[in-house]
C-alpha positions in Angstrom: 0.0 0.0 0.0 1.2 4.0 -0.7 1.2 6.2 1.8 2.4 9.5 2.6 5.7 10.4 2.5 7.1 11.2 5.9 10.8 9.8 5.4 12.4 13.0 5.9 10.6 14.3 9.1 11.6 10.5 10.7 15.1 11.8 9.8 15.3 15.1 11.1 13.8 13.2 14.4 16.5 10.8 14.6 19.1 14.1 14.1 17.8 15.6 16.5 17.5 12.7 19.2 21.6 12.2 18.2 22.2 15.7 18.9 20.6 15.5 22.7 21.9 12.1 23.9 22.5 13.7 27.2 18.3 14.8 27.4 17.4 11.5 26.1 18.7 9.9 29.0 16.9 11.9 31.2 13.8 11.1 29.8 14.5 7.2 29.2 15.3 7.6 33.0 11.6 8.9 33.7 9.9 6.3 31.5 12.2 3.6 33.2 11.0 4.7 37.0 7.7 5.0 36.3 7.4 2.2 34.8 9.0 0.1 37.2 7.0 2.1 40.4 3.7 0.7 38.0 4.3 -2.7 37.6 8.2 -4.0 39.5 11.0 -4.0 38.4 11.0 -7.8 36.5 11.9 -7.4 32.8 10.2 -10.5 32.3 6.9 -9.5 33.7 6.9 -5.9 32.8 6.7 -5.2 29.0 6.8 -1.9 29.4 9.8 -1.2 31.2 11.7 -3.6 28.8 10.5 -1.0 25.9 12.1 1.4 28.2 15.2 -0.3 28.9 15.4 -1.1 25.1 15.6 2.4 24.9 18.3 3.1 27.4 20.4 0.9 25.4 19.8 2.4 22.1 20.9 5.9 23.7 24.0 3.8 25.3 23.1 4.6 28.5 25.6 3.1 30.8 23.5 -0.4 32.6 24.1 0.7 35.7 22.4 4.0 35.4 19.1 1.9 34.6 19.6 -1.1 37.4 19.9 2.3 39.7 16.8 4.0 37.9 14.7 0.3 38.7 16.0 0.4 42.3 14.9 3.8 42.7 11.5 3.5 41.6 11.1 0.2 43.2 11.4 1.6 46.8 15.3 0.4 47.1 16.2 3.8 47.1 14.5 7.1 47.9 13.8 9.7 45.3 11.2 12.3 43.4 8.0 10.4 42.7 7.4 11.7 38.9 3.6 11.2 37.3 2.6 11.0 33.7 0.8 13.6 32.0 -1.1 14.8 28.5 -1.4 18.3 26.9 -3.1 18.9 23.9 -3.5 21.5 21.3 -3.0 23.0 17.6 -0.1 24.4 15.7 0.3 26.5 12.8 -2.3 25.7 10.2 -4.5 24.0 12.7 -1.9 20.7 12.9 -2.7 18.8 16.2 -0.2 18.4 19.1 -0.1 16.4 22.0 2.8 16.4 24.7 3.4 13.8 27.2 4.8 15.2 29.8 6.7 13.2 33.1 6.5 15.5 36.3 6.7 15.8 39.6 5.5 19.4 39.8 2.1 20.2 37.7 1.8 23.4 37.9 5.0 24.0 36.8 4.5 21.9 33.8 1.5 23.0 32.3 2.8 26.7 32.6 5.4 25.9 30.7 3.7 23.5 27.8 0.9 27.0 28.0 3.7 29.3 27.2 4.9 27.3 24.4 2.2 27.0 22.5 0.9 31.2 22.8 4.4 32.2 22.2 4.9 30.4 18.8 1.9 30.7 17.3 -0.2 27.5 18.7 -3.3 27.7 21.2 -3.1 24.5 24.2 -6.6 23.1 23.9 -8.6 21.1 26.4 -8.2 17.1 27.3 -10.0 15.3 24.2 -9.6 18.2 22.2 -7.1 15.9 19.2 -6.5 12.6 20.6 -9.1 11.4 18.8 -7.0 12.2 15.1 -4.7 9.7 16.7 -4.0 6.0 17.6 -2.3 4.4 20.2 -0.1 1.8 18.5 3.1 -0.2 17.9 5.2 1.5 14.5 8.5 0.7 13.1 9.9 2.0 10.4 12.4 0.6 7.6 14.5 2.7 5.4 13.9 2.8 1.5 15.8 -0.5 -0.4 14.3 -2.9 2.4 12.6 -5.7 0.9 8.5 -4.7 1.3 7.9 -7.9 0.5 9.7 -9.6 3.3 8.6 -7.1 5.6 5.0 -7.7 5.2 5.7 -11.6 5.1 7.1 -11.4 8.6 5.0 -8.6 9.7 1.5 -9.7 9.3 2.0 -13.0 9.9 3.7 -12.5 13.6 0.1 -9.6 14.2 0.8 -6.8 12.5 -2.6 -4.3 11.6 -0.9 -3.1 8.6 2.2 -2.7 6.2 2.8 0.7 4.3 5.2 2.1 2.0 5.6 5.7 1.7 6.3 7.8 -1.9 9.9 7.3 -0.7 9.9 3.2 -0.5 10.2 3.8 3.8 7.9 1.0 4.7 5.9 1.9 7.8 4.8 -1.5 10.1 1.8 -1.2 12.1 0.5 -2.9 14.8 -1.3 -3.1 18.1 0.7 -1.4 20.8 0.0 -4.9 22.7 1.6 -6.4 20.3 4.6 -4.2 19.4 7.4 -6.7 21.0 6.2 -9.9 19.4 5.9 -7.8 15.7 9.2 -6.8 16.8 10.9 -9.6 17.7 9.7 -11.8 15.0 10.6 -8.6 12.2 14.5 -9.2 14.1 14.0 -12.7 13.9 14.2 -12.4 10.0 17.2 -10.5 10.0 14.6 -6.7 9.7 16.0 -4.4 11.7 14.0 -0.9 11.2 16.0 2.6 11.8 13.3 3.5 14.5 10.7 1.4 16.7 8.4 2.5 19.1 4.7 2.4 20.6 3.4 5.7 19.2 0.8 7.7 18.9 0.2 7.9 15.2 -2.0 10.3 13.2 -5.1 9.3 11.4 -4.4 12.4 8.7 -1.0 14.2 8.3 -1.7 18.2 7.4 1.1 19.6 4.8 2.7 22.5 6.0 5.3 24.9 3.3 7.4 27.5 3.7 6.9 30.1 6.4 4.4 27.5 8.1 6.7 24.8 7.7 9.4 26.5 9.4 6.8 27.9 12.4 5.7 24.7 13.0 8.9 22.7 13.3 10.0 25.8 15.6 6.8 25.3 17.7 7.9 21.2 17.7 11.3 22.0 18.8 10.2 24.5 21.7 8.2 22.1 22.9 10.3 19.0 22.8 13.3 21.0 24.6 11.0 21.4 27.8 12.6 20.1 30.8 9.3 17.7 31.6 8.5 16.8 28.2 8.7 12.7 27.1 7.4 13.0 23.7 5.8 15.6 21.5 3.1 13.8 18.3 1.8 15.6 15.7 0.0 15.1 12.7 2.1 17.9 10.7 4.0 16.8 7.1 6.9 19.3 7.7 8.1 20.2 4.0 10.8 22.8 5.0 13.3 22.4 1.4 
Protein backbone atom coordinates (compact mmCIF):
# COMPACT_ATOMS: atom_id res chain seq x y z
CA UNK A 1 0.00 0.00 0.00
CA UNK A 2 1.19 4.00 -0.74
CA UNK A 3 1.23 6.24 1.79
CA UNK A 4 2.39 9.50 2.60
CA UNK A 5 5.70 10.45 2.46
CA UNK A 6 7.14 11.18 5.87
CA UNK A 7 10.81 9.84 5.44
CA UNK A 8 12.43 12.99 5.92
CA UNK A 9 10.57 14.27 9.10
CA UNK A 10 11.62 10.47 10.69
CA UNK A 11 15.15 11.75 9.76
CA UNK A 12 15.27 15.11 11.10
CA UNK A 13 13.81 13.24 14.44
CA UNK A 14 16.55 10.84 14.58
CA UNK A 15 19.08 14.12 14.11
CA UNK A 16 17.85 15.61 16.48
CA UNK A 17 17.48 12.67 19.16
CA UNK A 18 21.57 12.21 18.17
CA UNK A 19 22.20 15.73 18.86
CA UNK A 20 20.58 15.53 22.70
CA UNK A 21 21.94 12.08 23.87
CA UNK A 22 22.48 13.71 27.18
CA UNK A 23 18.34 14.78 27.42
CA UNK A 24 17.35 11.52 26.11
CA UNK A 25 18.68 9.88 28.97
CA UNK A 26 16.91 11.91 31.24
CA UNK A 27 13.83 11.11 29.76
CA UNK A 28 14.54 7.23 29.23
CA UNK A 29 15.31 7.56 32.97
CA UNK A 30 11.62 8.85 33.67
CA UNK A 31 9.92 6.32 31.54
CA UNK A 32 12.24 3.63 33.21
CA UNK A 33 10.96 4.68 36.96
CA UNK A 34 7.68 5.02 36.30
CA UNK A 35 7.36 2.21 34.78
CA UNK A 36 9.03 0.12 37.23
CA UNK A 37 7.04 2.09 40.38
CA UNK A 38 3.68 0.70 37.98
CA UNK A 39 4.34 -2.75 37.61
CA UNK A 40 8.25 -4.02 39.45
CA UNK A 41 11.01 -4.00 38.37
CA UNK A 42 10.96 -7.83 36.48
CA UNK A 43 11.89 -7.41 32.85
CA UNK A 44 10.19 -10.48 32.29
CA UNK A 45 6.91 -9.50 33.68
CA UNK A 46 6.91 -5.86 32.77
CA UNK A 47 6.70 -5.23 28.97
CA UNK A 48 6.76 -1.87 29.38
CA UNK A 49 9.81 -1.18 31.18
CA UNK A 50 11.66 -3.63 28.76
CA UNK A 51 10.50 -1.04 25.88
CA UNK A 52 12.12 1.40 28.25
CA UNK A 53 15.18 -0.34 28.89
CA UNK A 54 15.37 -1.06 25.08
CA UNK A 55 15.60 2.42 24.85
CA UNK A 56 18.28 3.11 27.40
CA UNK A 57 20.43 0.92 25.40
CA UNK A 58 19.80 2.40 22.11
CA UNK A 59 20.94 5.86 23.71
CA UNK A 60 23.99 3.84 25.31
CA UNK A 61 23.05 4.60 28.52
CA UNK A 62 25.57 3.07 30.82
CA UNK A 63 23.51 -0.35 32.60
CA UNK A 64 24.13 0.71 35.70
CA UNK A 65 22.37 4.01 35.42
CA UNK A 66 19.11 1.94 34.56
CA UNK A 67 19.56 -1.11 37.38
CA UNK A 68 19.93 2.30 39.68
CA UNK A 69 16.78 4.03 37.94
CA UNK A 70 14.68 0.28 38.70
CA UNK A 71 16.03 0.38 42.33
CA UNK A 72 14.94 3.78 42.69
CA UNK A 73 11.53 3.49 41.64
CA UNK A 74 11.05 0.20 43.20
CA UNK A 75 11.42 1.57 46.83
CA UNK A 76 15.27 0.40 47.13
CA UNK A 77 16.24 3.80 47.08
CA UNK A 78 14.50 7.09 47.85
CA UNK A 79 13.83 9.69 45.32
CA UNK A 80 11.23 12.29 43.37
CA UNK A 81 8.05 10.44 42.66
CA UNK A 82 7.38 11.69 38.93
CA UNK A 83 3.60 11.24 37.28
CA UNK A 84 2.63 11.02 33.74
CA UNK A 85 0.76 13.58 31.97
CA UNK A 86 -1.10 14.81 28.50
CA UNK A 87 -1.43 18.33 26.86
CA UNK A 88 -3.15 18.91 23.87
CA UNK A 89 -3.55 21.52 21.31
CA UNK A 90 -2.98 23.05 17.61
CA UNK A 91 -0.05 24.44 15.67
CA UNK A 92 0.34 26.53 12.76
CA UNK A 93 -2.31 25.70 10.17
CA UNK A 94 -4.51 23.96 12.65
CA UNK A 95 -1.92 20.66 12.93
CA UNK A 96 -2.72 18.75 16.17
CA UNK A 97 -0.23 18.38 19.10
CA UNK A 98 -0.11 16.38 21.96
CA UNK A 99 2.82 16.40 24.66
CA UNK A 100 3.37 13.77 27.23
CA UNK A 101 4.79 15.15 29.77
CA UNK A 102 6.70 13.20 33.07
CA UNK A 103 6.45 15.49 36.33
CA UNK A 104 6.68 15.83 39.57
CA UNK A 105 5.45 19.35 39.84
CA UNK A 106 2.06 20.24 37.71
CA UNK A 107 1.78 23.36 37.88
CA UNK A 108 5.05 23.96 36.82
CA UNK A 109 4.45 21.94 33.80
CA UNK A 110 1.47 23.02 32.27
CA UNK A 111 2.77 26.69 32.64
CA UNK A 112 5.40 25.95 30.73
CA UNK A 113 3.67 23.52 27.79
CA UNK A 114 0.92 27.03 27.95
CA UNK A 115 3.71 29.31 27.20
CA UNK A 116 4.92 27.28 24.38
CA UNK A 117 2.19 26.96 22.47
CA UNK A 118 0.91 31.22 22.83
CA UNK A 119 4.35 32.24 22.23
CA UNK A 120 4.94 30.44 18.76
CA UNK A 121 1.87 30.70 17.33
CA UNK A 122 -0.24 27.53 18.66
CA UNK A 123 -3.32 27.68 21.17
CA UNK A 124 -3.11 24.54 24.15
CA UNK A 125 -6.56 23.12 23.88
CA UNK A 126 -8.56 21.08 26.41
CA UNK A 127 -8.16 17.10 27.26
CA UNK A 128 -9.97 15.31 24.18
CA UNK A 129 -9.57 18.16 22.16
CA UNK A 130 -7.06 15.92 19.16
CA UNK A 131 -6.53 12.64 20.57
CA UNK A 132 -9.12 11.44 18.79
CA UNK A 133 -6.95 12.23 15.08
CA UNK A 134 -4.72 9.74 16.67
CA UNK A 135 -4.05 5.98 17.56
CA UNK A 136 -2.30 4.38 20.17
CA UNK A 137 -0.07 1.80 18.49
CA UNK A 138 3.12 -0.18 17.93
CA UNK A 139 5.18 1.48 14.48
CA UNK A 140 8.51 0.72 13.12
CA UNK A 141 9.87 2.05 10.38
CA UNK A 142 12.41 0.56 7.63
CA UNK A 143 14.55 2.70 5.40
CA UNK A 144 13.93 2.78 1.50
CA UNK A 145 15.75 -0.47 -0.41
CA UNK A 146 14.33 -2.91 2.35
CA UNK A 147 12.64 -5.68 0.87
CA UNK A 148 8.47 -4.72 1.33
CA UNK A 149 7.87 -7.93 0.47
CA UNK A 150 9.71 -9.62 3.34
CA UNK A 151 8.60 -7.08 5.63
CA UNK A 152 5.02 -7.71 5.20
CA UNK A 153 5.71 -11.61 5.12
CA UNK A 154 7.13 -11.40 8.59
CA UNK A 155 5.02 -8.64 9.72
CA UNK A 156 1.49 -9.69 9.32
CA UNK A 157 2.04 -13.04 9.94
CA UNK A 158 3.72 -12.50 13.59
CA UNK A 159 0.12 -9.62 14.19
CA UNK A 160 0.81 -6.76 12.50
CA UNK A 161 -2.55 -4.27 11.55
CA UNK A 162 -0.85 -3.12 8.62
CA UNK A 163 2.22 -2.74 6.16
CA UNK A 164 2.76 0.74 4.28
CA UNK A 165 5.17 2.09 1.98
CA UNK A 166 5.59 5.71 1.67
CA UNK A 167 6.27 7.83 -1.86
CA UNK A 168 9.89 7.30 -0.75
CA UNK A 169 9.88 3.17 -0.48
CA UNK A 170 10.24 3.82 3.77
CA UNK A 171 7.94 0.97 4.66
CA UNK A 172 5.94 1.89 7.81
CA UNK A 173 4.82 -1.47 10.10
CA UNK A 174 1.80 -1.15 12.08
CA UNK A 175 0.50 -2.86 14.82
CA UNK A 176 -1.27 -3.13 18.11
CA UNK A 177 0.71 -1.44 20.85
CA UNK A 178 0.02 -4.88 22.75
CA UNK A 179 1.63 -6.43 20.30
CA UNK A 180 4.55 -4.17 19.41
CA UNK A 181 7.38 -6.69 21.04
CA UNK A 182 6.19 -9.95 19.38
CA UNK A 183 5.95 -7.83 15.72
CA UNK A 184 9.17 -6.84 16.78
CA UNK A 185 10.90 -9.58 17.68
CA UNK A 186 9.65 -11.84 14.98
CA UNK A 187 10.62 -8.58 12.23
CA UNK A 188 14.52 -9.25 14.14
CA UNK A 189 14.04 -12.69 13.90
CA UNK A 190 14.24 -12.36 10.04
CA UNK A 191 17.22 -10.47 9.98
CA UNK A 192 14.64 -6.74 9.66
CA UNK A 193 15.98 -4.38 11.68
CA UNK A 194 14.00 -0.92 11.23
CA UNK A 195 15.97 2.61 11.76
CA UNK A 196 13.30 3.50 14.53
CA UNK A 197 10.71 1.40 16.71
CA UNK A 198 8.38 2.49 19.11
CA UNK A 199 4.67 2.42 20.64
CA UNK A 200 3.38 5.68 19.25
CA UNK A 201 0.84 7.73 18.92
CA UNK A 202 0.20 7.90 15.22
CA UNK A 203 -2.01 10.35 13.16
CA UNK A 204 -5.13 9.33 11.41
CA UNK A 205 -4.41 12.37 8.70
CA UNK A 206 -0.99 14.24 8.31
CA UNK A 207 -1.69 18.24 7.36
CA UNK A 208 1.13 19.58 4.78
CA UNK A 209 2.70 22.53 6.01
CA UNK A 210 5.25 24.85 3.35
CA UNK A 211 7.41 27.54 3.68
CA UNK A 212 6.93 30.07 6.44
CA UNK A 213 4.40 27.48 8.11
CA UNK A 214 6.70 24.79 7.70
CA UNK A 215 9.38 26.47 9.45
CA UNK A 216 6.82 27.87 12.38
CA UNK A 217 5.70 24.69 13.05
CA UNK A 218 8.87 22.69 13.29
CA UNK A 219 10.03 25.78 15.62
CA UNK A 220 6.78 25.29 17.72
CA UNK A 221 7.90 21.22 17.65
CA UNK A 222 11.33 21.97 18.76
CA UNK A 223 10.24 24.47 21.73
CA UNK A 224 8.16 22.12 22.88
CA UNK A 225 10.26 19.05 22.80
CA UNK A 226 13.31 21.02 24.59
CA UNK A 227 11.01 21.38 27.77
CA UNK A 228 12.55 20.06 30.83
CA UNK A 229 9.30 17.67 31.58
CA UNK A 230 8.45 16.79 28.22
CA UNK A 231 8.66 12.75 27.15
CA UNK A 232 7.45 13.05 23.69
CA UNK A 233 5.80 15.60 21.53
CA UNK A 234 3.06 13.80 18.32
CA UNK A 235 1.82 15.57 15.74
CA UNK A 236 0.00 15.13 12.70
CA UNK A 237 2.07 17.87 10.66
CA UNK A 238 4.05 16.79 7.13
CA UNK A 239 6.91 19.33 7.71
CA UNK A 240 8.10 20.20 4.05
CA UNK A 241 10.77 22.82 5.01
CA UNK A 242 13.28 22.36 1.41
Amino acid sequence: MAGHSKWANIQHRKGRQDEKRQRIWTRVMREIMVAARMAGGDLGTNPRLRLAVDKAKAANMPAENVKYGIAKATGSLEGVQYEEVRYEGYGIGGAAIIVDCMTDNRVRTVAEVRHAFSKHGGNMGTEGSVAFQFKHCGQLIFAPGVSEEKVMEVALEAGADDVITDDEGAIEVLTPYTDFEKVRNALSAAGLTPEMAEVTMRADNMIDLAGDDAAKMQRLLDILEDLDDTQDVFHNAAISLG
